[in-house]
VOVO-885012 format. One record per residue: x, y, z of N, C-alpha, C, O, CB in turn. Coordinates in steps of 0.2 Angstrom, whole numbers, plus 5000, padded with zeros to 4 digits. Last residue first. Glycine has a CB too. Layout:
BEGIN
XYZXYZXYZXYZXYZ;...
END
This chain:
BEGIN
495849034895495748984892495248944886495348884884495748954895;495349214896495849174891495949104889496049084883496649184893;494349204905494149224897494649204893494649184887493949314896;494949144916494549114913494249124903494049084899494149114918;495649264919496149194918495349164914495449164907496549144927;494749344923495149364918495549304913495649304907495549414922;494049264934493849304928494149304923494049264918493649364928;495249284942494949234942494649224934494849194929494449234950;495249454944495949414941495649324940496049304936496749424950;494049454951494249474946494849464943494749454936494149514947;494349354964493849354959493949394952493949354947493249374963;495449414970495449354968495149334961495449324955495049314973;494949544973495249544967495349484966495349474960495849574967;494149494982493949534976494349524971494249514965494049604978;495049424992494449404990494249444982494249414977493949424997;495949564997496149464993495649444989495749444983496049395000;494649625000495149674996495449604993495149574987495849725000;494549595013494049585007494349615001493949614997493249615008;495549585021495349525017494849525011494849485006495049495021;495649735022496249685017495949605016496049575011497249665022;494449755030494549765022495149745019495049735013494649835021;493649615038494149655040494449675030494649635026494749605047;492049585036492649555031493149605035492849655036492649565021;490449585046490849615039491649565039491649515043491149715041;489949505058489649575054490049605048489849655045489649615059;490049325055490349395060489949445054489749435048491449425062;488549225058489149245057489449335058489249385062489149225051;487149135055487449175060488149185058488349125056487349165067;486749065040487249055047487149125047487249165043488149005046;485949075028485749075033486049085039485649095044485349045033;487249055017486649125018486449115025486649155029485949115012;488748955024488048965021487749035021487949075026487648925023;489449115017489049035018489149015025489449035029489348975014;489249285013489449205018489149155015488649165012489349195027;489749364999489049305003489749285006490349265004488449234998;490149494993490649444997490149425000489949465005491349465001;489549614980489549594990489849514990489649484985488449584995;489549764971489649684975489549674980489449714985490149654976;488749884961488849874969488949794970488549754968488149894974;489350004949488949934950489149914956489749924958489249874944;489550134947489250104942488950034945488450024943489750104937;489650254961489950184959489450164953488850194954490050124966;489550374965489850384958490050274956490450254952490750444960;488750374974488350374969488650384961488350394955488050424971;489850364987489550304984488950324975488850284971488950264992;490550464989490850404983490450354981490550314976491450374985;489650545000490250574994490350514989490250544984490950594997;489750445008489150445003489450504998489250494992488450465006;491050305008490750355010490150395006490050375000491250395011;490850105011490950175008490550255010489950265011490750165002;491250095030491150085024491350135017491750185017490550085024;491650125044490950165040490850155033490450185030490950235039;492750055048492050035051491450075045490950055043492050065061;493650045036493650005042492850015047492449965047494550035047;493250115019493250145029493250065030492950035027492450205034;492950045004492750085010493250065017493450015019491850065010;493650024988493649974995493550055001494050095001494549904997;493350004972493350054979492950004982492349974982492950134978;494149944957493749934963493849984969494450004970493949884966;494050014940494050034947493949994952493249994952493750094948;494649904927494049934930494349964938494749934940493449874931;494449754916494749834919494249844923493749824925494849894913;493749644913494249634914494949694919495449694923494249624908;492049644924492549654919493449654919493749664925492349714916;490949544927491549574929491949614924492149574920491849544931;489349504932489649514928490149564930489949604934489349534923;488949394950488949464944489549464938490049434939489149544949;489449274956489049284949488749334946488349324941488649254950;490149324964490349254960489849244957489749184955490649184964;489649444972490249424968490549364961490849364956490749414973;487949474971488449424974489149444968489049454962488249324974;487849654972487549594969488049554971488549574974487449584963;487549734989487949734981487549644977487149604980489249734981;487249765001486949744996487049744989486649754984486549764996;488449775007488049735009487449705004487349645004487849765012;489749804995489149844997488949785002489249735002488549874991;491249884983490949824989490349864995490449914999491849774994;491049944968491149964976490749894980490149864979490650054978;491749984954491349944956491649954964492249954965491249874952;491650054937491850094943491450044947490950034944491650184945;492350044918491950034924492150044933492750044935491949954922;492550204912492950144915492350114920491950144924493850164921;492050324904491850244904492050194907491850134907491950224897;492550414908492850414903492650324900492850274896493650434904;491550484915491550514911491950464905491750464899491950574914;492150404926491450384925491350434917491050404913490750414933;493150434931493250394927492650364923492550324918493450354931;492850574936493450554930493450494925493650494919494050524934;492250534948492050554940492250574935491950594930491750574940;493350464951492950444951492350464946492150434941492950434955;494150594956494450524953494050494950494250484944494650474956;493250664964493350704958493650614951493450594946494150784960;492950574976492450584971492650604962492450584957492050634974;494550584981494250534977493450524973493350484969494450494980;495750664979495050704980494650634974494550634968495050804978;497250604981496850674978496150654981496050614986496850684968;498450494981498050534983497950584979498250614975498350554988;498950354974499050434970498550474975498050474971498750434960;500350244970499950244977499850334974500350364973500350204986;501050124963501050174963500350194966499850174964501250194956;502049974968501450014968501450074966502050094966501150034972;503549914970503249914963502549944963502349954957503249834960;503949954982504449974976504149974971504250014967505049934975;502949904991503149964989503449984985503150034982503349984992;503449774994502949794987502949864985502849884979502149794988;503949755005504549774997504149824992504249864988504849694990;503149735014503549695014503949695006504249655003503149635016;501949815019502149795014502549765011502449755005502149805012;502249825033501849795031501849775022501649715021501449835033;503149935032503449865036503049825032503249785028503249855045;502250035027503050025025503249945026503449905022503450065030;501550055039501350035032501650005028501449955026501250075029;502250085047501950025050501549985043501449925042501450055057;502750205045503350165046502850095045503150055042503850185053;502050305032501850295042502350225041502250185036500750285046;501650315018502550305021502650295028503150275031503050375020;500350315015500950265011501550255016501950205017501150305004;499450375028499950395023500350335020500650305025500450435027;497650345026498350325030498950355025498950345019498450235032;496350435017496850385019497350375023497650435022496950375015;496050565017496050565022496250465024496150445029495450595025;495950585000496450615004496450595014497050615017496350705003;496050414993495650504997496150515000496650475002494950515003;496950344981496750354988496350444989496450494986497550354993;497050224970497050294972496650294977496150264978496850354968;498450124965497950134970497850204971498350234972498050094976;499350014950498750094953498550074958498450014958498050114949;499549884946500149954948499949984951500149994957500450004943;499049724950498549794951499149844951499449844957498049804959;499449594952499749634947499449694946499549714940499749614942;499449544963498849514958498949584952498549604949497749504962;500249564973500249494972499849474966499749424964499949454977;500049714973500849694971500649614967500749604961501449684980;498949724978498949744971499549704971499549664967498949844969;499349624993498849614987498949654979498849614974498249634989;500549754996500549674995500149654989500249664983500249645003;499249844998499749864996500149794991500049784985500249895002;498549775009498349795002498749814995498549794989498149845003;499549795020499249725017499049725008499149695003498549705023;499549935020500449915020499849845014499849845008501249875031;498149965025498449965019499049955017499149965011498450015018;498449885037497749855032498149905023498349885018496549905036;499349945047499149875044498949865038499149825034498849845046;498750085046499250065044499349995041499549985035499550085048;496950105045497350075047498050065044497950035039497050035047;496050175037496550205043497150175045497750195046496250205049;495350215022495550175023496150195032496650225030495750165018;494650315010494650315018494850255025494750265031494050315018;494450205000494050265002494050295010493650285014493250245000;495250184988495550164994494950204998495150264998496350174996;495550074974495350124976495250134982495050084985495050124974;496349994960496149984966495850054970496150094968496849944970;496149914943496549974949496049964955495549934955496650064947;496649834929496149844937496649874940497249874939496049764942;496749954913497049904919496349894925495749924926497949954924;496550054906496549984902496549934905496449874903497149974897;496350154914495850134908495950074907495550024907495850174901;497450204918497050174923496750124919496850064920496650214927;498350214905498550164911497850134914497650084914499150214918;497550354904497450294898497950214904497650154904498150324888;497850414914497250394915497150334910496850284911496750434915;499250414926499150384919498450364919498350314922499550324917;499850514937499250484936499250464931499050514928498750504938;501550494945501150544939500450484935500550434932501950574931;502450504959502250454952501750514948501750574950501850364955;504150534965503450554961503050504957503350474953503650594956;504750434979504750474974504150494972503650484976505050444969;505650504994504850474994504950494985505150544984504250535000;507250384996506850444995506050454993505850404989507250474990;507550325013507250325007507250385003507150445006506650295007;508550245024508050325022508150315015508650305012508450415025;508550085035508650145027508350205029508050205034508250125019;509250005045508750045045509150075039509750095038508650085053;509749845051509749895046509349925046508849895047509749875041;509449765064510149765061510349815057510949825056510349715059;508049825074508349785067508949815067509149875069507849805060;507249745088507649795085508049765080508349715080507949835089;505649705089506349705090506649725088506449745082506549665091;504649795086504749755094505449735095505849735101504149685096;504949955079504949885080504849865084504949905089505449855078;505350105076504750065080504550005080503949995080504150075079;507050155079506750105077506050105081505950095087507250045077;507950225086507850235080507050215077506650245073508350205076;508550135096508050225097507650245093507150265094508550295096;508950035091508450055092508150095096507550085098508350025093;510250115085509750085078508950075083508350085080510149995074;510850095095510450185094510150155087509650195085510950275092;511049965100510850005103510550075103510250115107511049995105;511849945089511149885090510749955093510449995090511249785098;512650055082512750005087512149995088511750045087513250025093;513350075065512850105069512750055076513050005074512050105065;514150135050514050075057513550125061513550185060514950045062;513350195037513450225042513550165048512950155052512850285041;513450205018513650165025513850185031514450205031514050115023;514150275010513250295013513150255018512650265022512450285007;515050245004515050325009514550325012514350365016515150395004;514750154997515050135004515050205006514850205012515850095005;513250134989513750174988514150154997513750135002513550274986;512949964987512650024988513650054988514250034988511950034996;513049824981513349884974513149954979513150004975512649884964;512749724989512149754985512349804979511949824974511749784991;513749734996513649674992513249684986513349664980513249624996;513549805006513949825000514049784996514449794991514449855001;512549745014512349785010512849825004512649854999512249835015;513649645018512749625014512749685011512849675005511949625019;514549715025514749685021514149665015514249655009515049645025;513649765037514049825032514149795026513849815021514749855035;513349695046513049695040513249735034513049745028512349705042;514149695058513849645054513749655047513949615042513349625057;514049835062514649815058514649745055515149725051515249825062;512349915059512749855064513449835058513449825052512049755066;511850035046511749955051512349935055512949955053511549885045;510950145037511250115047511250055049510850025052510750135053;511050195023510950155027511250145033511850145033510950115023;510150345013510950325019510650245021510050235021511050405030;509550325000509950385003510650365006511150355004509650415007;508850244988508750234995509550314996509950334992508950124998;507450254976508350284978508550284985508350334988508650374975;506850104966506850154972507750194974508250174973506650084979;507049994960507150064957507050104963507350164962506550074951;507749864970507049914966507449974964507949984967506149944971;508949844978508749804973508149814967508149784961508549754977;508549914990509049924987509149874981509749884979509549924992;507349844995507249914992507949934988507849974983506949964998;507749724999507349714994507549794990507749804985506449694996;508549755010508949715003508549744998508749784993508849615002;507549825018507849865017508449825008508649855003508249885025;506649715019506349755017507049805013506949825008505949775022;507749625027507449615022507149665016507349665010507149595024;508149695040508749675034508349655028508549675022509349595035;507349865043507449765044507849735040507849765034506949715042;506549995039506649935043506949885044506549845047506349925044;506350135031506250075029506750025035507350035036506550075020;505650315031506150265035506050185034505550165036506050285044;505850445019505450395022505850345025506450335022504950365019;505650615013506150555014505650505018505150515021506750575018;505550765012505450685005505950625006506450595003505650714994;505650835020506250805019506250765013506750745010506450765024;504250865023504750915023505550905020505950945017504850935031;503750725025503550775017504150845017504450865012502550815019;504450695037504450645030504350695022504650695017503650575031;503750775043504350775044504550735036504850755031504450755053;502550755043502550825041503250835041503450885038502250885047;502250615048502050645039502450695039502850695035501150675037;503450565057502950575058502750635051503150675049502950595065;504650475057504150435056503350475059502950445061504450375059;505650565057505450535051504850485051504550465046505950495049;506050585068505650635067505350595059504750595058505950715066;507050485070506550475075505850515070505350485069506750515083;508150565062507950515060507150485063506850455059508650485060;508650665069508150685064508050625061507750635056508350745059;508850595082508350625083507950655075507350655074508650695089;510050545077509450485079508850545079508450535075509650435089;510650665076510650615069510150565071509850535067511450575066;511050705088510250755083510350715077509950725072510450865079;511650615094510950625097510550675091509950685090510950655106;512550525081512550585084511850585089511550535088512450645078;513350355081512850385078512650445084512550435090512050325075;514550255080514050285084513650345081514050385078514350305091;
END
């Protein structure tokens, strides 16, 4: 059975100031939690149900760090709808910005992004199309907000996700020649603009797009056509889709220059 200030500083975990104070983060569910004990990641304590004690030491984790926990304060614990059998604490690690890394690779760029969903999803995508890098503005969603986390379903273990001050990033990159490309309304079509192998994509805000701070650092503007051109249709792409879409296309390219 687990303390009321050991549920309570564990609750606090799922709010930034408390996560950053601790460099810790809360991971959810028998899955997410296998996967992350499996990555390079350094998971801390694990909480689970006397069911599962056995899984997890399956796994090689330390048994001292194995905490039984009863269904019922795991979901105190927990923002789930239903309540999970395993809850982790992580540790939040370092990553360190490789610009010769960025240079040579597709990377991903986040301008403002809110949604927890949408970036956990994104997250996923670099994971699925082999993007390591995503840099973020500083007023992006936090990597570690629990809903993010969930959302990315492990990938986490393998992103390396770099907040700062994404104009400066940018003309970073513009300085060093990386190609820099921003999805627009009026960008050129995707599937028949010139691409390159490397390169920055910057994906804009859930409703405002790119911001005008970042838009004059972009080198080349895309756009994702509907079809047909003349149909009525919805007003934009929800941004993890067009994020799929993009990198499709560019990873698509890449395969093609090798056969």
């Amino acid at each position: 059975m687990l303390s009321k200030n050991k549920i309570k500083q564990l609750r606090s975990l799922h709010l930034k100031k408390f996560r950053r104070s601790e460099g810790l983060f809360v991971a959810e569910g028998q899955k997410l939690v296998l996967d992350l004990l499996d990555s390079k990641m350094e998971v801390k304590d694990v909480f689970c149900t006397p069911e599962s004690i056995s899984t997890v030491e399956g796994k090689g984790f330390n048994p001292k760090n194995i905490h039984s926990s009863e269904l019922a304060d795991l979901k105190k614990i927990s923002q789930l709808k239903s309540s999970p059998d395993i809850i982790a604490t992580v540790h939040i690690p370092e990553h360190s910005l490789s610009w010769e890394e960025i240079a040579g690779d597709l990377c991903l760029a986040l301008d403002g992004v809110q949604d927890p969903g949408n970036l956990g999803t994104i997250i996923r995508l670099a994971d699925w199309f082999g993007i390591r890098n995503i840099l973020c503005s500083e007023d992006t969603v936090d990597l570690y907000n629990p809903k993010t986390v969930q959302a990315t379903m492990g990938a986490i273990a393998r992103i390396r996700l770099h907040y700062g001050n994404l104009p400066d990033y940018l003309q970073r990159a513009n300085e060093m020649e990386i190609p820099v490309y921003g999805t627009f309304l009026e960008g050129e079509n995707i599937y028949s603009a010139p691409l390159s192998p490397n390169g920055i994509i910057v994906m804009g805000n859930e409703g405002k797009g790119i911001s005008e701070s970042v838009e004059p650092l972009i080198r080349q503007k895309i756009h994702i056509p509907n079809f047909p051109a003349n149909r009525e249709t919805s007003e934009s792409l929800n941004v993890a889709m067009a994020t799929s879409i993009t990198c499709s296309e560019f990873r698509r390219r890449m395969m093609s220059r090798k056969s």
